[in-house]
N, CA, C and O atoms as a Tripos MOL2 file, in Angstrom:
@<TRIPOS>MOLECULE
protein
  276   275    69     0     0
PROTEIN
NO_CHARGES

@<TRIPOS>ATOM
      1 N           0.8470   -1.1680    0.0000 N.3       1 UNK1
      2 CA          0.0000    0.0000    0.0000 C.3       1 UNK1
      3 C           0.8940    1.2330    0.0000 C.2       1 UNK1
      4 O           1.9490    1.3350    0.6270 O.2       1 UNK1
      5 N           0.4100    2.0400   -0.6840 N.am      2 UNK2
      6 CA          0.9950    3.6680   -0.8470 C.3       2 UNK2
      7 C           0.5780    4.7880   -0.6540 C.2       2 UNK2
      8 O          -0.1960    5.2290   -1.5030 O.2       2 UNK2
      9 N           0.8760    5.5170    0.3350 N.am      3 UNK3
     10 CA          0.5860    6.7830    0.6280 C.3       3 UNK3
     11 C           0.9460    8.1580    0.2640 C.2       3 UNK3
     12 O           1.5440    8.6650    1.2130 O.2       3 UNK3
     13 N           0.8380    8.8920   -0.6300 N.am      4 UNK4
     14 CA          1.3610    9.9440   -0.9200 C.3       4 UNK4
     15 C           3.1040    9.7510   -1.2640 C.2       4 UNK4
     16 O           4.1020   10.4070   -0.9650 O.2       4 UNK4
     17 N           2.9770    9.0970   -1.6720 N.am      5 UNK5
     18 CA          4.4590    8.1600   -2.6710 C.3       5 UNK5
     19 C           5.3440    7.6710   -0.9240 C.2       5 UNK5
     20 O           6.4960    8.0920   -0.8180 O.2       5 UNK5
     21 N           4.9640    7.1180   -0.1110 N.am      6 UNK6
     22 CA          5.6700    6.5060    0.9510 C.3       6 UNK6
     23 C           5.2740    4.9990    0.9880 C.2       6 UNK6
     24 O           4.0650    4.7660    0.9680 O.2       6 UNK6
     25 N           6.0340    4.0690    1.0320 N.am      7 UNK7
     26 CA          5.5910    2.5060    1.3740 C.3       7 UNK7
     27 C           4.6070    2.8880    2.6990 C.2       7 UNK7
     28 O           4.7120    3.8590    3.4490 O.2       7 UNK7
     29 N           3.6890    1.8710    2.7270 N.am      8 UNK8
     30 CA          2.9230    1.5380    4.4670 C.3       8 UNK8
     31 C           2.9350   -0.0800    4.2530 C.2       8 UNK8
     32 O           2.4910   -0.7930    3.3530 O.2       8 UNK8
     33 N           3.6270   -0.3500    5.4540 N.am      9 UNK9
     34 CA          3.2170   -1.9850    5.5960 C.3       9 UNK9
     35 C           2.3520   -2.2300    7.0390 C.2       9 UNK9
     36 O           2.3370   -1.6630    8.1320 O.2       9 UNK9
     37 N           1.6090   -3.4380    6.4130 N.am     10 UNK10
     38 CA          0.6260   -3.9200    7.5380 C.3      10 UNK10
     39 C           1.2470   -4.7240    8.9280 C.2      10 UNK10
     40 O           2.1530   -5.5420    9.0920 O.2      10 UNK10
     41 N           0.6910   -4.3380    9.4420 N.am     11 UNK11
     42 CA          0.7130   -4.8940   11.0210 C.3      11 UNK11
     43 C          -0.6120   -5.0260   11.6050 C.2      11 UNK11
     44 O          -1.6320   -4.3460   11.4920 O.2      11 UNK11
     45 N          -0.2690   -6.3100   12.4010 N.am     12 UNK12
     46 CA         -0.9990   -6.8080   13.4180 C.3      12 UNK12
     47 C          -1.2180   -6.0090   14.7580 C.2      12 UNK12
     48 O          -0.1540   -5.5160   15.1320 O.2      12 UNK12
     49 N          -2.2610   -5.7350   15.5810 N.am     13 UNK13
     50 CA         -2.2880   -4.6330   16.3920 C.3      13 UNK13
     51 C          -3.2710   -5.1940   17.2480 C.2      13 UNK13
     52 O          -4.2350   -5.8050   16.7870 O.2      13 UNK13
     53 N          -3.0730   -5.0120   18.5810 N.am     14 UNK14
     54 CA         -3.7670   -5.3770   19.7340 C.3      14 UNK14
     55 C          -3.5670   -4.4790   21.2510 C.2      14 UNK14
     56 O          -2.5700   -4.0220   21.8100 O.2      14 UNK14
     57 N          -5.0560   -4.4840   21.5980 N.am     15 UNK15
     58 CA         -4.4240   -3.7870   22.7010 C.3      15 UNK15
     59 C          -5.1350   -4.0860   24.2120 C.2      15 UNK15
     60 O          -5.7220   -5.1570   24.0560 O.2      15 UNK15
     61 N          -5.3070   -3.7120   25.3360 N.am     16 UNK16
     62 CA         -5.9710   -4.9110   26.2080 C.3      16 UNK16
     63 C          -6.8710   -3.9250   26.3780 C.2      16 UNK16
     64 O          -7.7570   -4.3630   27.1120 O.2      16 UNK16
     65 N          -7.2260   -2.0820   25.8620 N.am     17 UNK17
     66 CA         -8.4730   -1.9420   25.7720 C.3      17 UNK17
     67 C          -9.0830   -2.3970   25.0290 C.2      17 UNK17
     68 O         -10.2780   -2.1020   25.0390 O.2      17 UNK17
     69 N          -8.5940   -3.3080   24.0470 N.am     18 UNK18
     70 CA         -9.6920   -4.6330   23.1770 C.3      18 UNK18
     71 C         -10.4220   -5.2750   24.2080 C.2      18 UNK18
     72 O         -11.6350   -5.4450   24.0790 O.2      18 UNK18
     73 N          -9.9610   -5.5560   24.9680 N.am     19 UNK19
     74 CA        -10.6590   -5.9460   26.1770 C.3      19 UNK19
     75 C         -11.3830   -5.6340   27.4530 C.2      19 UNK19
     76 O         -11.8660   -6.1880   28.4400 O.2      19 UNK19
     77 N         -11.1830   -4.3350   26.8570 N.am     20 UNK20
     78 CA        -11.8370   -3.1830   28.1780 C.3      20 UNK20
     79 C         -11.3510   -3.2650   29.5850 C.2      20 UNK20
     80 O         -12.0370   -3.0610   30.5860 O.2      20 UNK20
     81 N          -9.5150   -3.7360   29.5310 N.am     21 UNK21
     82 CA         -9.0410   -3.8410   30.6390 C.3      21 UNK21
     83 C          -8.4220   -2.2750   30.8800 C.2      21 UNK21
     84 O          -8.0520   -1.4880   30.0080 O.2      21 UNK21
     85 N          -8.4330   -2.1090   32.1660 N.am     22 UNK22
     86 CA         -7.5440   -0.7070   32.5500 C.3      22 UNK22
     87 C          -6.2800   -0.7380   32.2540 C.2      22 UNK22
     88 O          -5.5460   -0.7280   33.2420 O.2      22 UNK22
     89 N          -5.7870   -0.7710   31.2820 N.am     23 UNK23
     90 CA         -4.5030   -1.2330   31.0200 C.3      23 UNK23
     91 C          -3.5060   -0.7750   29.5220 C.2      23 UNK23
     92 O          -3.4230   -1.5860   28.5990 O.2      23 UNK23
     93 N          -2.9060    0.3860   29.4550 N.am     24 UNK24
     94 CA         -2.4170    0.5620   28.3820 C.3      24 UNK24
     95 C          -1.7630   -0.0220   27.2800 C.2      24 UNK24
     96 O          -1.6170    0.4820   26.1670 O.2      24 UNK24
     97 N          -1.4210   -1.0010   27.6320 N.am     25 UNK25
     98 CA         -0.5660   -2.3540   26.8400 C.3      25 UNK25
     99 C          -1.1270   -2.2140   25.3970 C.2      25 UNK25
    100 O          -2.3240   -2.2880   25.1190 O.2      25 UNK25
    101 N          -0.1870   -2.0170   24.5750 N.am     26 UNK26
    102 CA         -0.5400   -2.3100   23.0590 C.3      26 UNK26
    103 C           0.5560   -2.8520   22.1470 C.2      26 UNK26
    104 O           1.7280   -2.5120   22.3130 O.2      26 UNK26
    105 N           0.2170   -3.6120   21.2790 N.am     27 UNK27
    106 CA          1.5380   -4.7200   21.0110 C.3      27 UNK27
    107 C           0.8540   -4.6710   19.6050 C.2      27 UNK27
    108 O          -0.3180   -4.8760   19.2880 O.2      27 UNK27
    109 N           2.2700   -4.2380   18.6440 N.am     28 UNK28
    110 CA          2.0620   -4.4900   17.2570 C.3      28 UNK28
    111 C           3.2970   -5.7830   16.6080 C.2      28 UNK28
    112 O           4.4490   -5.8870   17.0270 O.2      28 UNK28
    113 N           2.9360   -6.2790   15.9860 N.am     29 UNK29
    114 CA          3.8310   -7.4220   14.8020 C.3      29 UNK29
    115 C           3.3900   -7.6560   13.5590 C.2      29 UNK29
    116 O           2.3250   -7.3650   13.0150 O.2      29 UNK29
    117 N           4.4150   -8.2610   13.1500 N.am     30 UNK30
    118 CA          4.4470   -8.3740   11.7990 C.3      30 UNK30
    119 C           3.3660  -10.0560   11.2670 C.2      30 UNK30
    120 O           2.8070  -10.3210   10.2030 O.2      30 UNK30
    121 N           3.4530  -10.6910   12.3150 N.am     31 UNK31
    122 CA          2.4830  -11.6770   12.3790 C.3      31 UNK31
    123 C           1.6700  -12.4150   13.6270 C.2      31 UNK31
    124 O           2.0130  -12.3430   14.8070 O.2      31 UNK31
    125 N           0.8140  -12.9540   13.2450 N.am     32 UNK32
    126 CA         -0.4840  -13.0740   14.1680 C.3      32 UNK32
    127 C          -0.1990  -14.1090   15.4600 C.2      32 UNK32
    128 O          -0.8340  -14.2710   16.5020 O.2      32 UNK32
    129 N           0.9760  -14.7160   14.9720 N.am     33 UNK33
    130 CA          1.7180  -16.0150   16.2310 C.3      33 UNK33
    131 C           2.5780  -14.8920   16.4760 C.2      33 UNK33
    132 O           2.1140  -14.5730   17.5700 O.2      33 UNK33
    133 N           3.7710  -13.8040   16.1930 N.am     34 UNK34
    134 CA          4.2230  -13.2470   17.0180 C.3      34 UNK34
    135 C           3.5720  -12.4680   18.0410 C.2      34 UNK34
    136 O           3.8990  -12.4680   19.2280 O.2      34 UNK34
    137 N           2.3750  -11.6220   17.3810 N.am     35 UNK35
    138 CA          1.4480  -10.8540   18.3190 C.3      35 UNK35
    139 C           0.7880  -11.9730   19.8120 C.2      35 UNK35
    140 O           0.9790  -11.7910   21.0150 O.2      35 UNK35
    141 N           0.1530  -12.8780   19.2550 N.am     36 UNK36
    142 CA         -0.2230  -13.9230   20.2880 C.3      36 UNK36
    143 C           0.7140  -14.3130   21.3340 C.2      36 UNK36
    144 O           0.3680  -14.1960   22.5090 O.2      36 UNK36
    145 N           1.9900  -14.8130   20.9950 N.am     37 UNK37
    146 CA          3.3540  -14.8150   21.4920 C.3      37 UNK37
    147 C           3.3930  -13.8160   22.4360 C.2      37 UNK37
    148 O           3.4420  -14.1870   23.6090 O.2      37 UNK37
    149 N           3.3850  -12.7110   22.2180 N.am     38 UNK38
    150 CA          3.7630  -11.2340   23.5660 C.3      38 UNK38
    151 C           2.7880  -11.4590   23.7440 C.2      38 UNK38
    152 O           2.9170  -12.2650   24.6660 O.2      38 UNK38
    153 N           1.5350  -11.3580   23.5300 N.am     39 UNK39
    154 CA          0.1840  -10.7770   24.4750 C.3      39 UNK39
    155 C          -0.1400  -11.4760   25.0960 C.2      39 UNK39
    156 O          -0.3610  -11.0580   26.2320 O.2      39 UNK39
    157 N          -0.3960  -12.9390   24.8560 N.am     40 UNK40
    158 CA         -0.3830  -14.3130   25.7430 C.3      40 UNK40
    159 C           0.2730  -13.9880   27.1460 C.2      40 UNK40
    160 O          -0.3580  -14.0990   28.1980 O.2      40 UNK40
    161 N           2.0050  -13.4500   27.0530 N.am     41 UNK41
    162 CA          2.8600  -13.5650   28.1270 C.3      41 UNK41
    163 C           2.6080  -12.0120   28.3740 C.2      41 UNK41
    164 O           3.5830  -11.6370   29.0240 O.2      41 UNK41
    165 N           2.0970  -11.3690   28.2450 N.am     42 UNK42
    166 CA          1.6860  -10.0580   28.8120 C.3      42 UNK42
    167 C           0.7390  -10.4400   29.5630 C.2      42 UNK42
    168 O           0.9910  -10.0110   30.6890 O.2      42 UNK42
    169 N          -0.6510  -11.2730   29.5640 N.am     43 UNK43
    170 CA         -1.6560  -11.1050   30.2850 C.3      43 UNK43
    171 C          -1.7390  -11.9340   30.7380 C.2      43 UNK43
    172 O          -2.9000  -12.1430   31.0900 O.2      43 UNK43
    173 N          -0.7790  -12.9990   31.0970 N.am     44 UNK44
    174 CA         -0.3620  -14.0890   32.2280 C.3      44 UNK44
    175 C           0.7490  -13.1500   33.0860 C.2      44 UNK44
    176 O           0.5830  -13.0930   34.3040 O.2      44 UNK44
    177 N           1.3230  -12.7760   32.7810 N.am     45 UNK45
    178 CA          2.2980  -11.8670   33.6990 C.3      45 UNK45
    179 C           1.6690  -10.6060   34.6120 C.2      45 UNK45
    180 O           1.7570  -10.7520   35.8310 O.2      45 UNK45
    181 N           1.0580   -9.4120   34.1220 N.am     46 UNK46
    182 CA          0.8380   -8.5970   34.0500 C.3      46 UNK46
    183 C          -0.7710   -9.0200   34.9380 C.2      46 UNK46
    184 O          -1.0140   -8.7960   36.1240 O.2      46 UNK46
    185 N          -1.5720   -9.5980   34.0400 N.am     47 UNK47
    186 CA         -3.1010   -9.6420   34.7790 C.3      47 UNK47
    187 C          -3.3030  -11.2270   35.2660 C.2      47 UNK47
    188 O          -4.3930  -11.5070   35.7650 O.2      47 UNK47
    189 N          -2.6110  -11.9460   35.1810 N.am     48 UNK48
    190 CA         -3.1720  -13.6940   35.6610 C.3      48 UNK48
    191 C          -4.1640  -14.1210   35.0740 C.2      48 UNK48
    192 O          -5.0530  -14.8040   35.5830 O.2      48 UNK48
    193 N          -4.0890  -13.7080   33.8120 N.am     49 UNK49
    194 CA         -4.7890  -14.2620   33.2120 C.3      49 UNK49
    195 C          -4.1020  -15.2950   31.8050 C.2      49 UNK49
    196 O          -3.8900  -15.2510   30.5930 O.2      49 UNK49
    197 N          -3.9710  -16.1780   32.9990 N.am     50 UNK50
    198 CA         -3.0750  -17.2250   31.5930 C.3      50 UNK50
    199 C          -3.8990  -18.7240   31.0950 C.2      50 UNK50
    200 O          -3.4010  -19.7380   30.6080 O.2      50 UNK50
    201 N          -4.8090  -18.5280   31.3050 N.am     51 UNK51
    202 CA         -5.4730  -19.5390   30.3850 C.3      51 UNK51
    203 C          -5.2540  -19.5540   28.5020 C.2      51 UNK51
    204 O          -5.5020  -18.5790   27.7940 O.2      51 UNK51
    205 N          -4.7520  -20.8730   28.0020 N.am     52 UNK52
    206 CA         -4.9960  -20.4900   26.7070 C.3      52 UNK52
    207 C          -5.3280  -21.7890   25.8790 C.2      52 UNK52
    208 O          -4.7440  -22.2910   24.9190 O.2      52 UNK52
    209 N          -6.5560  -22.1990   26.6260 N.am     53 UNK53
    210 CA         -7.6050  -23.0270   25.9290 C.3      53 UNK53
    211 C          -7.9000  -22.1250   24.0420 C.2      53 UNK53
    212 O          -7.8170  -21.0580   23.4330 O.2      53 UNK53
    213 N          -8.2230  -23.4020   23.9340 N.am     54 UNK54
    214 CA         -8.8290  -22.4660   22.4990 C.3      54 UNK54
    215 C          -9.7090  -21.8220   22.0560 C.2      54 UNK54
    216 O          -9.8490  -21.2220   20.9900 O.2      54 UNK54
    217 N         -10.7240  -22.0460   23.4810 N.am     55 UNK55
    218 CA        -11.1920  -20.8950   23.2510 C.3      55 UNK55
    219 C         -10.7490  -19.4130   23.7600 C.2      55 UNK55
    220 O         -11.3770  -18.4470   23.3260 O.2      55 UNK55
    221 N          -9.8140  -19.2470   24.5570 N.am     56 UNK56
    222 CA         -9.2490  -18.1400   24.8490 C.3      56 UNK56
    223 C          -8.6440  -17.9010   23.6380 C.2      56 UNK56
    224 O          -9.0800  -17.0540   22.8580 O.2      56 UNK56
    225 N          -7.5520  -18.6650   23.3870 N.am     57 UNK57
    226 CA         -7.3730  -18.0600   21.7890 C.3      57 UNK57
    227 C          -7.6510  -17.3960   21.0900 C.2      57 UNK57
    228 O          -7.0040  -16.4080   20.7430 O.2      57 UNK57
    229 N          -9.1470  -17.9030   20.5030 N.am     58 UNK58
    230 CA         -9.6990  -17.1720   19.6920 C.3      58 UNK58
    231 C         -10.6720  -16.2250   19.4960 C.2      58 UNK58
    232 O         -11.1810  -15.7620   18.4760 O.2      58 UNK58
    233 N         -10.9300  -15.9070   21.3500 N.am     59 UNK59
    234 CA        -11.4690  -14.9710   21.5400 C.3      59 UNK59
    235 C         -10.0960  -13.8500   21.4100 C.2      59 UNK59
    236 O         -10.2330  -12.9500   20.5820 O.2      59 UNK59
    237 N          -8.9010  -13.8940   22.1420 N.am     60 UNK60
    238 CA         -7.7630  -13.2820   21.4810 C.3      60 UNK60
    239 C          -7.6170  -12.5970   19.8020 C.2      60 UNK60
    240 O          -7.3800  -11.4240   19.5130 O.2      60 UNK60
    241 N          -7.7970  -13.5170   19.0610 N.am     61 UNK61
    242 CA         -7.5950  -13.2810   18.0330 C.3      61 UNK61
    243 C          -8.4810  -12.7590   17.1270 C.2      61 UNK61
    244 O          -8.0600  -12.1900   16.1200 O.2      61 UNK61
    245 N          -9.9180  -12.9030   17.4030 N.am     62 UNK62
    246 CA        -11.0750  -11.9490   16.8800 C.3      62 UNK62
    247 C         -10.6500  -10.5840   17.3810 C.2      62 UNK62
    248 O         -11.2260   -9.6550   16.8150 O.2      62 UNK62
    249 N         -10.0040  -10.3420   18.0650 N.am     63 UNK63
    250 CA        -10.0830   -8.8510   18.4710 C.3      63 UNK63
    251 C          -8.5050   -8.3850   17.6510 C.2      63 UNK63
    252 O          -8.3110   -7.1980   17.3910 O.2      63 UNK63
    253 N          -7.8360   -9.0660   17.4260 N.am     64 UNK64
    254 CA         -6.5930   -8.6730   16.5130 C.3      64 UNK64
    255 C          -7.0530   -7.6120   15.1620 C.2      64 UNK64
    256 O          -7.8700   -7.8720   14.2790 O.2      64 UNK64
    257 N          -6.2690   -6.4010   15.3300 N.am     65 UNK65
    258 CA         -6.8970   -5.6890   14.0350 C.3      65 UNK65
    259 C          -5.2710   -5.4680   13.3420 C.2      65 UNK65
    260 O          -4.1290   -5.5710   13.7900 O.2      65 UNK65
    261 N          -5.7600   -5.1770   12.2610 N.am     66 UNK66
    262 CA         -5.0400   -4.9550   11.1630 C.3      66 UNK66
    263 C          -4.7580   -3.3740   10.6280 C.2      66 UNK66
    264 O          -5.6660   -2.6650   10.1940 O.2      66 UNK66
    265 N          -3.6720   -3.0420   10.7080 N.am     67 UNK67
    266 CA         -2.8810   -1.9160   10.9540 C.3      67 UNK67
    267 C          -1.6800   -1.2220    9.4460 C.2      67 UNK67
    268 O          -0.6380   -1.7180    9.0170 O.2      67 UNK67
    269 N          -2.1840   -0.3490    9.1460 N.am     68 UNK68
    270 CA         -1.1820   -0.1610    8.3500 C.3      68 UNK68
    271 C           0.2230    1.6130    8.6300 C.2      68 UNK68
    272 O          -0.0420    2.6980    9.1460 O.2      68 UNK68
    273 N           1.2980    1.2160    8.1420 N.am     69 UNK69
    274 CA          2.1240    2.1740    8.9830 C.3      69 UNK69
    275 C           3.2210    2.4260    8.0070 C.2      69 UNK69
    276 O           4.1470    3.1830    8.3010 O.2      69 UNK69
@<TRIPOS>BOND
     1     1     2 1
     2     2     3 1
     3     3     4 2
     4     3     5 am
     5     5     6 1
     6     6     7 1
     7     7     8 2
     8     7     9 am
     9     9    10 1
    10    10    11 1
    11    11    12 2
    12    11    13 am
    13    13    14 1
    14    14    15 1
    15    15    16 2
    16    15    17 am
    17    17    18 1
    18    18    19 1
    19    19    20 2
    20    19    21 am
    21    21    22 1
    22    22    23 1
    23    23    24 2
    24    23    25 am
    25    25    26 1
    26    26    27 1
    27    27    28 2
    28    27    29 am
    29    29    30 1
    30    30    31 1
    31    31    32 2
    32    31    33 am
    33    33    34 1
    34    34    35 1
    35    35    36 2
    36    35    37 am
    37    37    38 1
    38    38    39 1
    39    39    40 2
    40    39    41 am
    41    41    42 1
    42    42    43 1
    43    43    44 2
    44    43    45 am
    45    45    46 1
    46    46    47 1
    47    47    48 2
    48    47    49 am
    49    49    50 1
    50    50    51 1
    51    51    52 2
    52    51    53 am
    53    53    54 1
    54    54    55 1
    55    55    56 2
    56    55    57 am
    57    57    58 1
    58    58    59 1
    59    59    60 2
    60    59    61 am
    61    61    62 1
    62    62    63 1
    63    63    64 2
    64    63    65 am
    65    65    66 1
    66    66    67 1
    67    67    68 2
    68    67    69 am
    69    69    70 1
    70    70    71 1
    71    71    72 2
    72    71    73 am
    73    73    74 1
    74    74    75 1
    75    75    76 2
    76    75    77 am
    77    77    78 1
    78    78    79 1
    79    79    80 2
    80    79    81 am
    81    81    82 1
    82    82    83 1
    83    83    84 2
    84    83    85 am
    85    85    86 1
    86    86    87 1
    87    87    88 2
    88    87    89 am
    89    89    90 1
    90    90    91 1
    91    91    92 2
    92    91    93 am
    93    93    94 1
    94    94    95 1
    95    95    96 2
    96    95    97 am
    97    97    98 1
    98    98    99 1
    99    99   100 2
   100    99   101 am
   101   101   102 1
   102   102   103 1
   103   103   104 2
   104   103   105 am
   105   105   106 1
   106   106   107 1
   107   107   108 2
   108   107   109 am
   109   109   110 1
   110   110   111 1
   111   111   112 2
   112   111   113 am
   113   113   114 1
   114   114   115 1
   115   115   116 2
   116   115   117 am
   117   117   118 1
   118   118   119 1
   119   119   120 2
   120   119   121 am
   121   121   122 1
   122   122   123 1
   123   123   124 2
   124   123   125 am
   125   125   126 1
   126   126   127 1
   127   127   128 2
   128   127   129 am
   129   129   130 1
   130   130   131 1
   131   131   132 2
   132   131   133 am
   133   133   134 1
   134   134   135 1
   135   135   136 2
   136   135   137 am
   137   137   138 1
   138   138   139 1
   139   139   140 2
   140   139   141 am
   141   141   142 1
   142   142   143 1
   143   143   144 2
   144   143   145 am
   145   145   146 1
   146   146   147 1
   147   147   148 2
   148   147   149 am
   149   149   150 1
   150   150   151 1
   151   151   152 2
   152   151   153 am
   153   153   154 1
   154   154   155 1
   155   155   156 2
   156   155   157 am
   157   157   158 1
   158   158   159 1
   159   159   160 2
   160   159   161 am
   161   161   162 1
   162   162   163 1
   163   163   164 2
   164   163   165 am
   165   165   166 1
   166   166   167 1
   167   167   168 2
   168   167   169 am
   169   169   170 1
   170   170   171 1
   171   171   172 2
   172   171   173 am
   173   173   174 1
   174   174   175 1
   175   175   176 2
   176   175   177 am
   177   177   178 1
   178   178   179 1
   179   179   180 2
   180   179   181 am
   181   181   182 1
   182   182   183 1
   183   183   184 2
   184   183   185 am
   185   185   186 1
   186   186   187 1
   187   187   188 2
   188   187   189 am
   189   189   190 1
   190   190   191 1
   191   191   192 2
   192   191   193 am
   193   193   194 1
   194   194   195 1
   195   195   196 2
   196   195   197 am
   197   197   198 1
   198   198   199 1
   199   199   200 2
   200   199   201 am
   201   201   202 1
   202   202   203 1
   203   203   204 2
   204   203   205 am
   205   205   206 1
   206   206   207 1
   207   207   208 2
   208   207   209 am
   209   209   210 1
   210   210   211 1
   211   211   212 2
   212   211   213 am
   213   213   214 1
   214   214   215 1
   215   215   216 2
   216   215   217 am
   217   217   218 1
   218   218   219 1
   219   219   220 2
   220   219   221 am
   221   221   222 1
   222   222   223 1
   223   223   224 2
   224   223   225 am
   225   225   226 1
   226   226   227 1
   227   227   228 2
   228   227   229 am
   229   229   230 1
   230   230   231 1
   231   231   232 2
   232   231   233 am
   233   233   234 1
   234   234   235 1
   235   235   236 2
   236   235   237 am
   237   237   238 1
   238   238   239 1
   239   239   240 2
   240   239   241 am
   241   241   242 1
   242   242   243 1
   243   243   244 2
   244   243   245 am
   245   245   246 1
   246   246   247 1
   247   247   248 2
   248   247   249 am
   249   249   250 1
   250   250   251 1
   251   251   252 2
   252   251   253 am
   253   253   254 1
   254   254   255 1
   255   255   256 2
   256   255   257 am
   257   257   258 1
   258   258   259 1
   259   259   260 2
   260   259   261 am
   261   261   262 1
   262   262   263 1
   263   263   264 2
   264   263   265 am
   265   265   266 1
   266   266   267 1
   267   267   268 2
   268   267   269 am
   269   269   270 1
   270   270   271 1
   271   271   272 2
   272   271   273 am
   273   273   274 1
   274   274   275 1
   275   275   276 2
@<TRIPOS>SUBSTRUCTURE
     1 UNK1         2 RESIDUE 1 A UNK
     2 UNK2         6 RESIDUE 1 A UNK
     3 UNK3        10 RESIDUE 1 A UNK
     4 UNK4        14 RESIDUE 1 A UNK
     5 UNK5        18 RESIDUE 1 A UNK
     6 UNK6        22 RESIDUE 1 A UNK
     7 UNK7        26 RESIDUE 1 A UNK
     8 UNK8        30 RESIDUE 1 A UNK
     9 UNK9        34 RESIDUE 1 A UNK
    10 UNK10       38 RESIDUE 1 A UNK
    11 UNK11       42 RESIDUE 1 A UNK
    12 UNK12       46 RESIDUE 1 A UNK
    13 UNK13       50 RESIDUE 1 A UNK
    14 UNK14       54 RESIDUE 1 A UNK
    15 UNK15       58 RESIDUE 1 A UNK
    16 UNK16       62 RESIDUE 1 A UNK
    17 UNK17       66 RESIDUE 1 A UNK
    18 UNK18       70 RESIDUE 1 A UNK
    19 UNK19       74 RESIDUE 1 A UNK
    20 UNK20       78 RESIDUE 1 A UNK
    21 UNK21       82 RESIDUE 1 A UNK
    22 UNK22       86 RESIDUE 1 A UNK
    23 UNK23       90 RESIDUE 1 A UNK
    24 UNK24       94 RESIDUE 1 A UNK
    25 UNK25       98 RESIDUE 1 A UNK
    26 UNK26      102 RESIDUE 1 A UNK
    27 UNK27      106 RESIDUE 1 A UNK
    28 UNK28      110 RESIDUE 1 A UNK
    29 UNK29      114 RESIDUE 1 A UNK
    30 UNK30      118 RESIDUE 1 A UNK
    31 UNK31      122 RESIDUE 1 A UNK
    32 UNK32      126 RESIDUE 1 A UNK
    33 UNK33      130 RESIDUE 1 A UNK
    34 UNK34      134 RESIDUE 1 A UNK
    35 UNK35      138 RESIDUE 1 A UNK
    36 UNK36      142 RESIDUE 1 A UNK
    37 UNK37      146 RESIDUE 1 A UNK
    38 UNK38      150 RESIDUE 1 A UNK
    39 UNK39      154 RESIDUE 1 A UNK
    40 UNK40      158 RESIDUE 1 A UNK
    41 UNK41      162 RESIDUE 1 A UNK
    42 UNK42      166 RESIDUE 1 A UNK
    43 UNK43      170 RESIDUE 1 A UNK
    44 UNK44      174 RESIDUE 1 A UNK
    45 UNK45      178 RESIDUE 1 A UNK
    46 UNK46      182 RESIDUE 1 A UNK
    47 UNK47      186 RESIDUE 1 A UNK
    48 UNK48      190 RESIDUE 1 A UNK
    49 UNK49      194 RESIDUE 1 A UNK
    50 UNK50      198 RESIDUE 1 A UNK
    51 UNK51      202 RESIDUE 1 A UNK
    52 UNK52      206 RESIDUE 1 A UNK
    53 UNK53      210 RESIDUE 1 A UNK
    54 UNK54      214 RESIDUE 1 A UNK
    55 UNK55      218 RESIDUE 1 A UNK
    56 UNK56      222 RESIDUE 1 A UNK
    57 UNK57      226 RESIDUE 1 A UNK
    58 UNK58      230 RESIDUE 1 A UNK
    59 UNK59      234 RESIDUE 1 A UNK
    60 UNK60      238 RESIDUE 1 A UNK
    61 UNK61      242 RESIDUE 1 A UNK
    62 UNK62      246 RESIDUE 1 A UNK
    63 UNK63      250 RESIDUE 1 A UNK
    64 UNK64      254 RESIDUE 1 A UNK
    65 UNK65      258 RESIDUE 1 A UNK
    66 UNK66      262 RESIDUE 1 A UNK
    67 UNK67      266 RESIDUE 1 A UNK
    68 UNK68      270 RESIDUE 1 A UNK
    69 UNK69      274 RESIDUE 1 A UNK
């Protein structure tokens, strides 16, 4: 994609007000297992919340948006 003659490449973008947590945390990558990768160990660290059944997963990953920069 091109902006006013500049490259933009896409990124993966998440943030834990995706989740309506009080919590500024926002984590961008270049792919959807790296993003999962940090945010997983962000919100087992950070909030105790380390379950990652599949359905946690993919409640995770519905909220993943797509970012261009």
């Amino acid at each position: 994609m091109e902006f006013m003659g500049t490259r933009s490449k896409q990124y993966k973008e998440l943030t834990c007000k995706n989740f309506k947590a009080d919590c500024d945390f926002m984590i961008r990558a270049e792919t959807s297992e790296e993003l999962m990768r940090y945010s997983l160990e962000h919100a087992c660290n950070v909030h105790g919340k380390c379950d990652s059944s599949p359905e946690s997963l993919q409640k995770v990953k519905s909220r993943i948006k797509d970012v261009w920069m």
